[in-house]
C-alpha positions as CSV (number, residue, x, y, z in Angstrom):
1,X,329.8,-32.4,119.2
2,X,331.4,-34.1,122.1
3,X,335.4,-35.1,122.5
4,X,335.8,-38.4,121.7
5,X,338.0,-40.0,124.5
6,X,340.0,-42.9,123.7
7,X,340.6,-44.0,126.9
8,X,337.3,-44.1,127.8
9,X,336.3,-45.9,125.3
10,X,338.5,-48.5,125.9
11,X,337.3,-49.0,129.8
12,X,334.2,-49.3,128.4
13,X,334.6,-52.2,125.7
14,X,336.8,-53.8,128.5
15,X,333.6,-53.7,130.8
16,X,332.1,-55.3,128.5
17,X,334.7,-58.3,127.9
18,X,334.7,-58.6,131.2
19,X,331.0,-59.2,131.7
20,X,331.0,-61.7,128.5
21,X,333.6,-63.6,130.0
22,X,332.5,-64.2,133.4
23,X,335.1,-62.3,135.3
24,X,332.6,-59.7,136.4
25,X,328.9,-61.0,137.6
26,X,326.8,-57.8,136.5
27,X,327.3,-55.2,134.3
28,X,327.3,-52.7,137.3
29,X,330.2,-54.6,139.1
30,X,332.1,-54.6,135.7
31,X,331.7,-50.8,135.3
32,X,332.8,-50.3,138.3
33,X,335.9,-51.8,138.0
34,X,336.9,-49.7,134.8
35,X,335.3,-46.7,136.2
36,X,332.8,-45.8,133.7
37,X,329.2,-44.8,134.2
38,X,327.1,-47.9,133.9
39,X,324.6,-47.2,132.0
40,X,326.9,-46.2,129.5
41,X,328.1,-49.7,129.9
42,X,324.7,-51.2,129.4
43,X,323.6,-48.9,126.4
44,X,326.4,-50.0,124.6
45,X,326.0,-53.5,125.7
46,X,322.3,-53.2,124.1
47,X,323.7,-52.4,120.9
48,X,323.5,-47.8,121.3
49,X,326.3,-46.5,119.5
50,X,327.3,-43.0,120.6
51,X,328.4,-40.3,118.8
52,X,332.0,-40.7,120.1
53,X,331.3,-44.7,119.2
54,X,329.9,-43.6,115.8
55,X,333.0,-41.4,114.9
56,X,335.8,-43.8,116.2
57,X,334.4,-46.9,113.6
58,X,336.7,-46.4,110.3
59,X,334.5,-44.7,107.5
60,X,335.9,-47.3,105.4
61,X,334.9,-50.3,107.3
62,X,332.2,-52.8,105.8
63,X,330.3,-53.5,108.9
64,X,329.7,-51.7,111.7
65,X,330.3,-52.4,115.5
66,X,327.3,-54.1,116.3
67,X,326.5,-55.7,113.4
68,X,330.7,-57.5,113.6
69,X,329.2,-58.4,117.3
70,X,326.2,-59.5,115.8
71,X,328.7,-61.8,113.5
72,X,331.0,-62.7,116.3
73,X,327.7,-63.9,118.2
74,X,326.8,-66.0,115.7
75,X,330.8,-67.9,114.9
76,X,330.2,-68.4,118.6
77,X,326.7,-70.5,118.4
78,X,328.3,-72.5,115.5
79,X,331.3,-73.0,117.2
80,X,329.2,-74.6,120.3
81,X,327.0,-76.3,118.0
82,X,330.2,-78.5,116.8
83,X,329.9,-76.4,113.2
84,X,333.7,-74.8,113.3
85,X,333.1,-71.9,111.0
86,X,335.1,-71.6,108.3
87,X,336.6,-68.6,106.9
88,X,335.0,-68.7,103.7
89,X,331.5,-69.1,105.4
90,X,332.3,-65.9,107.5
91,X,332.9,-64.1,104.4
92,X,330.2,-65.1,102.8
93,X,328.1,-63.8,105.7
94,X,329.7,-60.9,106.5
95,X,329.0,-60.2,102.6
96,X,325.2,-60.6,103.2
97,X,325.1,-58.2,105.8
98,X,326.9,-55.8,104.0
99,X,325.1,-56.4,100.4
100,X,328.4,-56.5,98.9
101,X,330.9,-59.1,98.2
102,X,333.9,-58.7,100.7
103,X,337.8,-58.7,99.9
104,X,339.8,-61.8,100.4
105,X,341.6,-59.8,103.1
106,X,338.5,-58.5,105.2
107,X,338.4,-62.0,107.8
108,X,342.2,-61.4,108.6
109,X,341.2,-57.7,109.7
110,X,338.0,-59.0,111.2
111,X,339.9,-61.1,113.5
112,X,342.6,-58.4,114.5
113,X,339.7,-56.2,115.4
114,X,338.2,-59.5,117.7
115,X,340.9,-61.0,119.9
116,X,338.1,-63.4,121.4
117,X,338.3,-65.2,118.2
118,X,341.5,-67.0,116.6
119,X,342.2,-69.5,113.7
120,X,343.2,-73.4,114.2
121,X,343.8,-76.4,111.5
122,X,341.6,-79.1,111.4
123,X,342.9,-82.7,111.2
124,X,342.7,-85.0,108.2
125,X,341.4,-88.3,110.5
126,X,340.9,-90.7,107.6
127,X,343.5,-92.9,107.9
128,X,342.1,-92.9,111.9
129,X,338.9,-93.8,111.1
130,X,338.2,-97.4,111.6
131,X,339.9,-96.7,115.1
132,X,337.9,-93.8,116.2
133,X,341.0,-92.7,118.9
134,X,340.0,-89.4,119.7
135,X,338.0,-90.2,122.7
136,X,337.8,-86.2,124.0
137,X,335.6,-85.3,120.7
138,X,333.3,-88.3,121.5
139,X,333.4,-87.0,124.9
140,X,332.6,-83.6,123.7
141,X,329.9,-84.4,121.2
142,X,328.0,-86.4,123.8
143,X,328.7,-83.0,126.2
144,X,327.6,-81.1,123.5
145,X,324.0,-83.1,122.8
146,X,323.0,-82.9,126.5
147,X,323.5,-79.2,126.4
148,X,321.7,-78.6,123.3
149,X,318.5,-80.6,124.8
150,X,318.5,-79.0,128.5
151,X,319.3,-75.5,127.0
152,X,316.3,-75.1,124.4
153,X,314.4,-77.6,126.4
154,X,313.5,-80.0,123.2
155,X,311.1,-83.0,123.7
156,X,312.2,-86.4,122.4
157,X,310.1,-86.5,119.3
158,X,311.3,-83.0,118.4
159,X,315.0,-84.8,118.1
160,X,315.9,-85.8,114.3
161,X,318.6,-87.3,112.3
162,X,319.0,-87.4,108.9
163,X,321.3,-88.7,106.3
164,X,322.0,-89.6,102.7
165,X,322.2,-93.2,101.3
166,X,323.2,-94.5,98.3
167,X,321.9,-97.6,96.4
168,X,323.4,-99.0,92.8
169,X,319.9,-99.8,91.2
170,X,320.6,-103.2,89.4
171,X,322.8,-104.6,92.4
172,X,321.1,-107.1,95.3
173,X,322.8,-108.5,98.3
174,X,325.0,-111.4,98.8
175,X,323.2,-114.6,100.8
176,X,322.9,-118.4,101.5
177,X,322.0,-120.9,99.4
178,X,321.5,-124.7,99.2
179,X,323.0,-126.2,96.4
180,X,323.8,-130.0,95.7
181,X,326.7,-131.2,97.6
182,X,328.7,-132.6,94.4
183,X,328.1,-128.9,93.2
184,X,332.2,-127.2,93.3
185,X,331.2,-124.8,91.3
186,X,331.9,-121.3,92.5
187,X,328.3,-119.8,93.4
188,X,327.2,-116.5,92.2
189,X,324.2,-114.8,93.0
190,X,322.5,-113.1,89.4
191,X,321.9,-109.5,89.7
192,X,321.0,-107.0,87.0
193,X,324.2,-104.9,86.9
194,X,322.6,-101.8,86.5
195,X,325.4,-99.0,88.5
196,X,322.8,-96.1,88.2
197,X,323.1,-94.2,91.7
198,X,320.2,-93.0,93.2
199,X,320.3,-91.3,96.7
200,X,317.7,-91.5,99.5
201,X,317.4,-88.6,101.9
202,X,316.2,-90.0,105.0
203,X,315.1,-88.5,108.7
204,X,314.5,-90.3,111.8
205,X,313.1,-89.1,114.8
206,X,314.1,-90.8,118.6
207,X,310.2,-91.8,119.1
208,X,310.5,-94.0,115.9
209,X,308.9,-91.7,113.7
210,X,310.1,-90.9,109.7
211,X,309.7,-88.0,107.2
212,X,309.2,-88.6,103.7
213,X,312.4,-88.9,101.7
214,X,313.5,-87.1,98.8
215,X,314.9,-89.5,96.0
216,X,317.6,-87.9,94.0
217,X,318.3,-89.7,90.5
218,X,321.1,-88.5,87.9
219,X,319.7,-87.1,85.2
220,X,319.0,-83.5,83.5
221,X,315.1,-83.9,83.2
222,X,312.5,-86.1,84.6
223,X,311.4,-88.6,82.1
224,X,307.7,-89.9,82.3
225,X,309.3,-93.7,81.9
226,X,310.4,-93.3,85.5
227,X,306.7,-92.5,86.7
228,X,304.0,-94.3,84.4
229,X,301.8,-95.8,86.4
230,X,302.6,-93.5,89.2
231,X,301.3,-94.2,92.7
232,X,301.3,-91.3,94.5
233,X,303.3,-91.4,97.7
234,X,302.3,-88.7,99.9
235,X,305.2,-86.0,101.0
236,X,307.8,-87.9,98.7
237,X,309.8,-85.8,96.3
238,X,311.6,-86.4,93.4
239,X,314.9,-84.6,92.2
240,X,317.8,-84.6,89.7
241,X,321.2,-83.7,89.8
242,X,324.4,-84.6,87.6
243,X,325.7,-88.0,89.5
244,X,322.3,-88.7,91.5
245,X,324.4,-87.2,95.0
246,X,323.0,-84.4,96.4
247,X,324.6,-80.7,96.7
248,X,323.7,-77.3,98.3
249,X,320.8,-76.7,96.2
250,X,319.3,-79.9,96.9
251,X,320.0,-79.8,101.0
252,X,318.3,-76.8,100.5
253,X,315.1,-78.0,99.0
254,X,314.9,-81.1,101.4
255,X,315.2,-78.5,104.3
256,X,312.5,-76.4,103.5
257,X,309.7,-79.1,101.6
258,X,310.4,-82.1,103.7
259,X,312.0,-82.2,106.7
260,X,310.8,-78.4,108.0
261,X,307.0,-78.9,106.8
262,X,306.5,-82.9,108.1
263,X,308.5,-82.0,111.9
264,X,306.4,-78.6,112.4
265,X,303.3,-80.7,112.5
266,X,305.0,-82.6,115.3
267,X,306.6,-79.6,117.0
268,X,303.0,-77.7,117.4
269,X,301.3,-74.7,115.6
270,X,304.2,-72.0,114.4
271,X,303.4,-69.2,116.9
272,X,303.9,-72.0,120.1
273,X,306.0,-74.4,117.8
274,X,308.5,-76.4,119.8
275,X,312.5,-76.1,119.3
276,X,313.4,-78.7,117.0
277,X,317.2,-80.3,117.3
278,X,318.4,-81.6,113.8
279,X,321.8,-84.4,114.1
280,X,323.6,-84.4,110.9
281,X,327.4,-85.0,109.6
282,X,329.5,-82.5,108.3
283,X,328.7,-82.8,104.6
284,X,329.7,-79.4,102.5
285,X,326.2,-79.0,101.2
286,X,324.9,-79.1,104.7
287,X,326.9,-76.3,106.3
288,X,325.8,-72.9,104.1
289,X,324.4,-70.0,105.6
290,X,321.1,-70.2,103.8
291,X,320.9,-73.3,105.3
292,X,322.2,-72.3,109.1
293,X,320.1,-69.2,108.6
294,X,316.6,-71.4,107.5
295,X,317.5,-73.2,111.0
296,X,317.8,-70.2,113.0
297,X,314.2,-68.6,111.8
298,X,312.5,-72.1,111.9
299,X,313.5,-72.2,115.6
300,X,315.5,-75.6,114.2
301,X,318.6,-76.0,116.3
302,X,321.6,-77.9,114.5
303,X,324.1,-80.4,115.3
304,X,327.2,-81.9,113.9
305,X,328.9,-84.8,113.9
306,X,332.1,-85.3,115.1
307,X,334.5,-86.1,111.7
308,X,334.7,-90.0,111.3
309,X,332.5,-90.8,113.6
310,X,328.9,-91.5,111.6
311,X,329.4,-95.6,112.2
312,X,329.5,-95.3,115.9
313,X,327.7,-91.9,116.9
314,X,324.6,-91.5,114.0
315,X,321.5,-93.3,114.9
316,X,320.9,-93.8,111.0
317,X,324.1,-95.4,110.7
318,X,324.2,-97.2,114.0
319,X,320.3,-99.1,113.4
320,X,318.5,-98.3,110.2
321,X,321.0,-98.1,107.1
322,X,322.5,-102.0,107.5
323,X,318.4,-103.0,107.8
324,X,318.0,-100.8,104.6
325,X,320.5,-102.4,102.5
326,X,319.4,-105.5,103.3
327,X,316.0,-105.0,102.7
328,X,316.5,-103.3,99.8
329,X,319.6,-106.0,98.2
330,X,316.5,-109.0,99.0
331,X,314.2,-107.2,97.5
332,X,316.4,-107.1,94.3
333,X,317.3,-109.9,94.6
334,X,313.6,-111.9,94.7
335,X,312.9,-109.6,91.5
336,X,315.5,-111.3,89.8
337,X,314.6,-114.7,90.7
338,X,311.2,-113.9,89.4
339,X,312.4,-113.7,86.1
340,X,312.6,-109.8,86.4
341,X,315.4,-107.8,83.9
342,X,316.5,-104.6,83.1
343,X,315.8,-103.1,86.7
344,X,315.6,-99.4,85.7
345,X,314.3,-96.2,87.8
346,X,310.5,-96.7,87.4
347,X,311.5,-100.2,88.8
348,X,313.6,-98.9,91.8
349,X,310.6,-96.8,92.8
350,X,308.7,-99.8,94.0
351,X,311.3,-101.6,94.9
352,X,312.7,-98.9,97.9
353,X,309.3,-98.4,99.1
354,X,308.7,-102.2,99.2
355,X,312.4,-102.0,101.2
356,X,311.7,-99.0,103.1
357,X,308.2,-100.8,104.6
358,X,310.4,-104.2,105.7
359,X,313.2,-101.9,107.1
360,X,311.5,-98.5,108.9
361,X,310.3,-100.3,112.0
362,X,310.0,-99.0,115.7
363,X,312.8,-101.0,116.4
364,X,315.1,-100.4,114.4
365,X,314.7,-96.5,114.4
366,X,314.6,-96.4,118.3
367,X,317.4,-99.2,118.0
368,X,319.8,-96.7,116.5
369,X,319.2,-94.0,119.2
370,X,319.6,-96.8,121.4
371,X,323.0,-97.9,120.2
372,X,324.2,-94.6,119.4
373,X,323.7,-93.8,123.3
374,X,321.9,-90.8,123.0
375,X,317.8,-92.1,123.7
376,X,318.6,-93.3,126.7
377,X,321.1,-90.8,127.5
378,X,323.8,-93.6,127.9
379,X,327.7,-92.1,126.5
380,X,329.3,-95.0,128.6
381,X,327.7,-97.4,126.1
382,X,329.5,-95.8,123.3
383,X,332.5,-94.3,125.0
384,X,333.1,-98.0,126.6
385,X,333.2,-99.8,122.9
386,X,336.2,-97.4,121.6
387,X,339.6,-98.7,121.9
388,X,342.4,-97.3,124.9
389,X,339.3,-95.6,126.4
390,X,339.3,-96.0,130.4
391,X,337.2,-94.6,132.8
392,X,340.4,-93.3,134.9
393,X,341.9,-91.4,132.2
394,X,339.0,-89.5,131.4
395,X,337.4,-89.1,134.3
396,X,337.6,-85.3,134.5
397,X,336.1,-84.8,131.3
398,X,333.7,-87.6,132.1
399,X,332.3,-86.2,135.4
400,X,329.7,-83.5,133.6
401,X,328.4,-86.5,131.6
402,X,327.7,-89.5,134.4
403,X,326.1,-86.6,136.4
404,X,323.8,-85.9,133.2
405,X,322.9,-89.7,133.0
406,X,321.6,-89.7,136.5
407,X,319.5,-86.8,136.0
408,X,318.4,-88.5,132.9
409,X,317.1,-85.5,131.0
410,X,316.6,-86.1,127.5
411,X,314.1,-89.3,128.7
412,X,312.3,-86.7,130.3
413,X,310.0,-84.5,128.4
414,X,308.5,-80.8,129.8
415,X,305.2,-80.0,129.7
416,X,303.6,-80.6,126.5
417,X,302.2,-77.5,124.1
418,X,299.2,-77.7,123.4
419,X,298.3,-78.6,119.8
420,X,294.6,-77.5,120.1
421,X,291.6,-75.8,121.6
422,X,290.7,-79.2,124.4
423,X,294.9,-79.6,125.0
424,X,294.6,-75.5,125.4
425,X,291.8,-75.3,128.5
426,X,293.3,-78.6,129.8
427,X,296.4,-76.7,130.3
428,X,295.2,-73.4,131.6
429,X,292.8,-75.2,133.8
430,X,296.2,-76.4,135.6
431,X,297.7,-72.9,136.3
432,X,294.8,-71.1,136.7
433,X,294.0,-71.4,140.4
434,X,297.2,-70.4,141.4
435,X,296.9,-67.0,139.8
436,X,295.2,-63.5,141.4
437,X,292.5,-61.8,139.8
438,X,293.9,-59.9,137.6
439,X,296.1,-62.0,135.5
440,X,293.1,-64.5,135.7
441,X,291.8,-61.9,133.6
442,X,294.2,-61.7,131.1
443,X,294.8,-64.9,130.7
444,X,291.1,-65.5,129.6
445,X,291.7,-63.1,126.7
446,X,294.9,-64.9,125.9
447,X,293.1,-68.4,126.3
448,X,290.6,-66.9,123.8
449,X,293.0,-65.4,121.4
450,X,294.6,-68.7,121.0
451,X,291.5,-70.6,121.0
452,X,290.4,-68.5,118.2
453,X,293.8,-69.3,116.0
454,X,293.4,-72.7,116.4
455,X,290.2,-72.8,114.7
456,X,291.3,-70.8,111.8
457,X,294.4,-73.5,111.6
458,X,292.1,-76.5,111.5
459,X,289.6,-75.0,109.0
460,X,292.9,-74.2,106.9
461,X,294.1,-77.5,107.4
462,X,290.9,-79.4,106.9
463,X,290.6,-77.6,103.6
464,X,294.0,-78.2,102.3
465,X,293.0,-82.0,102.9
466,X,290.3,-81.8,100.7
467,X,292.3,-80.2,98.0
468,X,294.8,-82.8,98.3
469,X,292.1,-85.7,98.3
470,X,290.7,-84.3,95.3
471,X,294.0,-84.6,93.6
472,X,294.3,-88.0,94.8
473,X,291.2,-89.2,93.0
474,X,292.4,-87.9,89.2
475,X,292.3,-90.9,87.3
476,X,295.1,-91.9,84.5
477,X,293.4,-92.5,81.4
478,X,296.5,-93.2,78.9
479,X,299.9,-94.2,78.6
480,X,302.3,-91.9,76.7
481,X,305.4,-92.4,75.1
482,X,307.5,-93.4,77.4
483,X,310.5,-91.0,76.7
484,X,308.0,-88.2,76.9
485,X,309.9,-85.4,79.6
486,X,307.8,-84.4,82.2
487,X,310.0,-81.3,83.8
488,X,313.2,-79.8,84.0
489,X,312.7,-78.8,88.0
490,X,315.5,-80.1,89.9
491,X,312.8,-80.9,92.5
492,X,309.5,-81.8,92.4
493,X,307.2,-82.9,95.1
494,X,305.0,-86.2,94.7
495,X,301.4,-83.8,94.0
496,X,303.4,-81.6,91.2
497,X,304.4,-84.9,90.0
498,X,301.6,-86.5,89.8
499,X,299.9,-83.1,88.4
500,X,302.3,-83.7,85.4
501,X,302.3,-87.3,85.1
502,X,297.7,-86.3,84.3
503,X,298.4,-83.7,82.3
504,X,300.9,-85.6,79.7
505,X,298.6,-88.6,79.6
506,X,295.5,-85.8,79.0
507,X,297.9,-84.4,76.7
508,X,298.0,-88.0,74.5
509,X,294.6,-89.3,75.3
510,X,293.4,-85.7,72.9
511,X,296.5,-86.7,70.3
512,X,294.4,-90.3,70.1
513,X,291.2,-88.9,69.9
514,X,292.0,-86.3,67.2
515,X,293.7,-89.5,65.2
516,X,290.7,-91.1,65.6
517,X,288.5,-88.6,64.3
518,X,290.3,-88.0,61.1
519,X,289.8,-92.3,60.3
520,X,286.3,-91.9,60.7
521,X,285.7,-89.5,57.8
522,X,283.3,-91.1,55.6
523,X,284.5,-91.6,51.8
524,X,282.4,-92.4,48.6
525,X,282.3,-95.7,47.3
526,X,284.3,-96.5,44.0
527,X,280.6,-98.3,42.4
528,X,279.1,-94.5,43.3
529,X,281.9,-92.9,41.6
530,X,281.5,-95.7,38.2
531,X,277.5,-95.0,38.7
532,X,277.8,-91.2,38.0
């Protein structure tokens, strides 16, 4: 067995800071400099433990080398991502890889054995809010956005934000009014008063486009009252928590059934499928590792918000939400002066999607990208707004971002991928006389191999339409109590709703039917009864 050498050892992993860091260009140069071999420097680098590596890791350490790299790797992409892992988060990772819970000590000796990563406090920036001083974190965001989109090289319309928003279900919106001039009366406007929360998950893409939200009510089941006379609204979905706010599970559920399945069909078929950039705030529910790790495999790249900073910075905020309250506050409010009462969930359902039609409009999606300075690629807009912000105190940290907004890049999309078999030969036809014989030849066999996967996609797609159609066309025969429950899911998409919704009216049209039957038993006549 060899000698392990501890000072070897040492030159090497300092090789190998050295490379990370910058201070050596190559790995060759940096093994030079610490006289070590270097391809013992690049083995290692590549993840090979040696023997003398494998017996110098403590027996009685949780993770190994590579895998606390692995780890330190990933608090790094967070950390540039503007998602400041926490140090119950790394535990909670480190636990996963490990398959066992880890000690409430373990991230203290994690970061002795990792000098490259330290501990800071964040700032409580409530109170700062409404003046939105900290001009280098704007600064940094917008840094931050550019890099993100130049880096994975992501398309406008693969670009999304989404957010929560709240409505009180009874409550309209405040307006004008004429009234007689002799009137001095104080003027009210009559609302229902119904305080029920419900919570509206919404996504909006830079091009203008929307997913399908996911409408959280409080509640512990879902009652059929809330659906009878269902319309089916294709890709909503329908959940339940305690309050009607939304929480891990729920961000969860959203992630993976509406926002990852509605954007793929944008970003291209899964095995060419675009990187996708997600905007969000910093919201517990949004920063788990199931949901980082979802990101990661769906190739969705995520970004956070600066703290305090949703009003100014998030395109939901900045154009859609004050259109939405509005829209949806009139449309309450016309109900009401239609004679209309007791507004109650199955009444909120049409009333939202009447408000979301007035509200989700090319301009004022692409309004809030607009305003928010990020589509165009405009941070002076912003940056200029903020109070004590002047171009010659910042300029250093402003000189990465006015050379970005002359290159322009997020208004300027790559090369599309192609999304089918024409878009395919289109695309090759481009490249291919610039290539030699034989990777002419390959590429035919690749062109074919794709061609062939994008039929078997559209004859899976084209079937799942039909399957869907057919669901469509189930017709409602009867109406069922109305506190009949329908499910105790926590989530349920608009086609397992409306599945249900069928089944419990089935289920009482056969209760009616066998009441009927037993009425229409015939029965002797009392003069027959006398006569015998």
């Amino acid at each position: 067995m060899p000698v392990f050498d501890p000072a070897k050892e040492q030159r090497i992993l300092e090789a190998i800071r050295a490379y990370k860091n910058g201070s050596a260009p190559s790995l060759n140069e940096a093994a030079r400099r610490h006289d070590v071999a270097p391809s013992t420097v690049k083995h290692r680098y590549n993840g090979r433990n040696t023997c003398g590596a494998r017996q110098k890791q403590p027996t009685n350490q949780a993770l190994t080398n590579g895998e606390e790299e692995v780890l330190v790797k990933w608090i790094t992409q967070l950390w540039s991502q503007n998602f400041p892992a926490r140090l119950d988060l790394v535990r909670h990772m480190a636990g996963k890889i490990a398959g066992r819970e880890m000690g409430e000590n373990w991230v203290t000796r994690f970061l002795q054995r990792h000098t490259e990563l330290t501990t800071v406090r964040t700032r409580l920036l409530d109170d700062k809010r409404g003046k939105a001083n900290d001009i280098e974190a704007v600064i940094g965001w917008f840094t931050i956005f550019y890099q993100m989109i130049k880096k994975h090289k992501i398309l406008p319309e693969n670009v999304w934000n989404m957010d929560e928003k709240g409505f009180l279900i009874g409550y309209g919106r405040t307006a004008t009014v004429i009234v007689p001039t002799d009137n001095k009366h104080e003027r009210f406007c009559l609302h229902d008063g119904n305080r029920d929360s419900v919570t509206m998950v919404e996504c909006v893409s830079s091009v203008g486009k929307y997913c399908p939200p996911m409408v959280i009510f409080s509640g512990h089941v879902h009652l059929l009252e809330w659906h009878r006379d269902h319309v089916e609204r294709e890709g909503w979905h329908w959940a339940i928590s305690n309050k009607g706010f939304t929480n891990e599970h729920l961000a969860m559920e959203w992630l993976k059934h509406c926002f990852d399945p509605y954007t793929a069909t944008i970003a291209g078929p899964k095995l060419s499928r675009s990187t996708r950039l997600l905007i969000l705030d910093g919201h517990g529910s949004h920063i788990t590792t199931d949901f980082i790790d979802y990101c990661c495999e769906a190739r969705i790249v995520l970004l956070c918000l600066p703290p305090h900073s949703t009003h100014f910075l998030q395109p939901l905020d900045v154009g859609l939400f004050s259109h939405y309250s509005r829209a949806y506050g009139d449309t309450v409010n016309s109900f009401c002066e239609r004679g209309g009462t007791g507004i109650g969930k199955r009444d909120f359902i049409d009333l939202i999607s009447n408000a979301r039609q007035k509200a989700f409009t090319d301009k004022t999606i692409i309004g809030g990208w607009k305003g928010s300075g990020l589509f165009p690629f405009d941070p002076l807009k912003v940056l200029e707004s903020l109070p004590n912000f002047t171009k010659a105190n910042h300029i250093q940290s402003l000189k990465v971002i006015i050379d970005n907004v002359e290159d322009n890049v997020p208004d300027t999309p790559t090369a599309q991928t192609p999304a089918n078999p024409a878009a395919l030969h289109q695309f090759v036809d481009t490249i291919y006389p610039h290539l030699d014989s034989p990777l002419k030849r390959k590429l035919d066999k690749v062109t074919k191999a794709a061609s062939n996967l994008f039929t078997q996609i559209t004859i899976l797609e084209t079937t799942n339409n039909s399957l869907l159609q057919d669901i469509k066309q189930q017709h409602r025969i009867h109406k069922p109590s109305s506190q009949s429950q329908l499910s105790k899911a926590r989530v349920l998409a608009d086609v397992e709703l409306q599945a249900l919704v069928d089944a419990a009216e089935q289920r009482a049209m056969q209760h009616v039917t066998r009441s009927q039957n037993r009425a229409q038993v015939p029965t002797t006549p009392a003069r027959s009864r006398l006569q015998s």
